[in-house]
N, C-alpha and C positions, 0 to 999 in steps of 0.2 A: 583550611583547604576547601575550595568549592568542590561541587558534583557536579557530575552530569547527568543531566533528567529526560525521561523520555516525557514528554506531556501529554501524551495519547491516551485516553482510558478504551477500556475493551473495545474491540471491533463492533460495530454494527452490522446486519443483517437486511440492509433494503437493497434489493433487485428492480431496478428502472426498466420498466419493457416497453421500448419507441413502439407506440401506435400510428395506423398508418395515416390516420384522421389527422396526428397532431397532439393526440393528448396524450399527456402522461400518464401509466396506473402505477401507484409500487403494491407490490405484495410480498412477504415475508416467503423466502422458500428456501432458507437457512436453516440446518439444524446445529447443532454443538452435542449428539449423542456420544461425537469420538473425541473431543474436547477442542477440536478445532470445527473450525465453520466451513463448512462445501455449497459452494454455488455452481448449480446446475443449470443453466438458461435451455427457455426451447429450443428447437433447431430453428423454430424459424425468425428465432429472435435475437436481438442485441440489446446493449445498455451498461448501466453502469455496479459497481460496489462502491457503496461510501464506505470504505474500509473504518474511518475513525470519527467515532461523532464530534459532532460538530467541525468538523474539518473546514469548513466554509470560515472558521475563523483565524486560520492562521493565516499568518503574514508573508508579504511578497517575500521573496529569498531565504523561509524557513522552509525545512526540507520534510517530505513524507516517505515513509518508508514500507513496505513489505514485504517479506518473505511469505512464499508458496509455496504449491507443486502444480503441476497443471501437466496435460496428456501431454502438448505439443506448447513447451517453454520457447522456443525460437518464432511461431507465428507468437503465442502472447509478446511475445518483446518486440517484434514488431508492431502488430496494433499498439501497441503504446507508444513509439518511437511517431507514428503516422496519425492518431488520434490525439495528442497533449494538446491541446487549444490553451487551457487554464495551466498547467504544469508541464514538467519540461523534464523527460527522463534526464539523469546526471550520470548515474551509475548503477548499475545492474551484472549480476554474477551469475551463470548456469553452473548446475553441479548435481549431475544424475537424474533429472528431471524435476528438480529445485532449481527455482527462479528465488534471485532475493532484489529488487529494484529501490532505488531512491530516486524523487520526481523532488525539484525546485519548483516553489510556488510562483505565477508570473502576474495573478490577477488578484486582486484582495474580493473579497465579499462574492465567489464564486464559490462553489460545489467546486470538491478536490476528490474525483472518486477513480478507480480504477476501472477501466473498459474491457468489456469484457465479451470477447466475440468471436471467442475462439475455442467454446467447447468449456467444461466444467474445472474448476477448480480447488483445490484447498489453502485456507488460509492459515498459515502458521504463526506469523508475527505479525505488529504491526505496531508503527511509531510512527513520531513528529518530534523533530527536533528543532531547535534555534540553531542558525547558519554556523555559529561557532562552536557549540556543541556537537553536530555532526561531524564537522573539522574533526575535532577529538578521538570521537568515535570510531571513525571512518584510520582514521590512523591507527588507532588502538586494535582495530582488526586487522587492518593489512599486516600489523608486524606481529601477529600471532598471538600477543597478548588478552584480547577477547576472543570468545568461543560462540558459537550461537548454544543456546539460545540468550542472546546479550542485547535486548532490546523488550522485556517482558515488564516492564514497568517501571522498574527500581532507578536507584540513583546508580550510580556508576562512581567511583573515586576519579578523579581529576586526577591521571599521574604528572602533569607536567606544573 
């Protein structure tokens, strides 16, 4: 029997703040004291989360995944539906101020981060899957058979 894998290791922590010059700075303004990661941006600023390291190396038509919570879930899923240049929201689910999104990768050897410009968020999950694996997945939850938290590292049994 095969598995199915997430290949994500923990989230990362860099906050991208667009300067008006042109440069980029990151600086870390992440903490994990409540064992997820919250990103706070200034008010007067935008940018991105590289939710998963190294993410710039997965491949066109592998999927990224994560689940949230954020103040205002419907402007976040908008910015993302109107910001995807690199990735391409697929699928995304509200539930009480829980966002949980999947973006399709459309560019290879680009930054795959989440935009983020709409006020502070928390991160709860987060994945990368290979296109047929998500298949799986994505199934395995619509028919109730997975639960969140179902995307935290592990292998997953291959029911079919």
């Amino acid at each position: 029997m095969s598995a199915i894998m997430n290949i994500a290791q923990d989230p990362i922590c860099w906050f991208k703040r667009n300067i008006a010059n042109g440069v980029s700075a990151r600086k870390i303004v992440a903490g994990q004291s409540t064992g997820k990661w919250h990103y706070d941006p200034a008010s007067d600023s935008s940018g991105w989360v590289a939710v998963i390291p190294n993410a710039h190396t997965l491949q066109v038509g592998e999927i990224l995944y994560a689940h949230l919570d954020s103040a205002n879930p419907r402007r976040f899923i908008e910015a993302q539906q109107t910001s995807a240049d690199r990735m391409k929201l697929v699928w995304y689910r509200i539930d009480a101020g829980a966002v949980q999104c999947a973006w399709s990768i459309t560019q290879e050897r680009m930054p795959h981060n989440i935009t983020l410009t709409v006020g502070p968020l928390n991160l709860l999950h987060a994945a990368a899957y290979k296109k047929d694996d998500w298949d799986k997945v994505y199934a395995l939850y619509e028919s109730g058979i997975l639960t969140l938290p179902w995307i935290s590292g592990q292998l997953l049994p291959d029911t079919q």
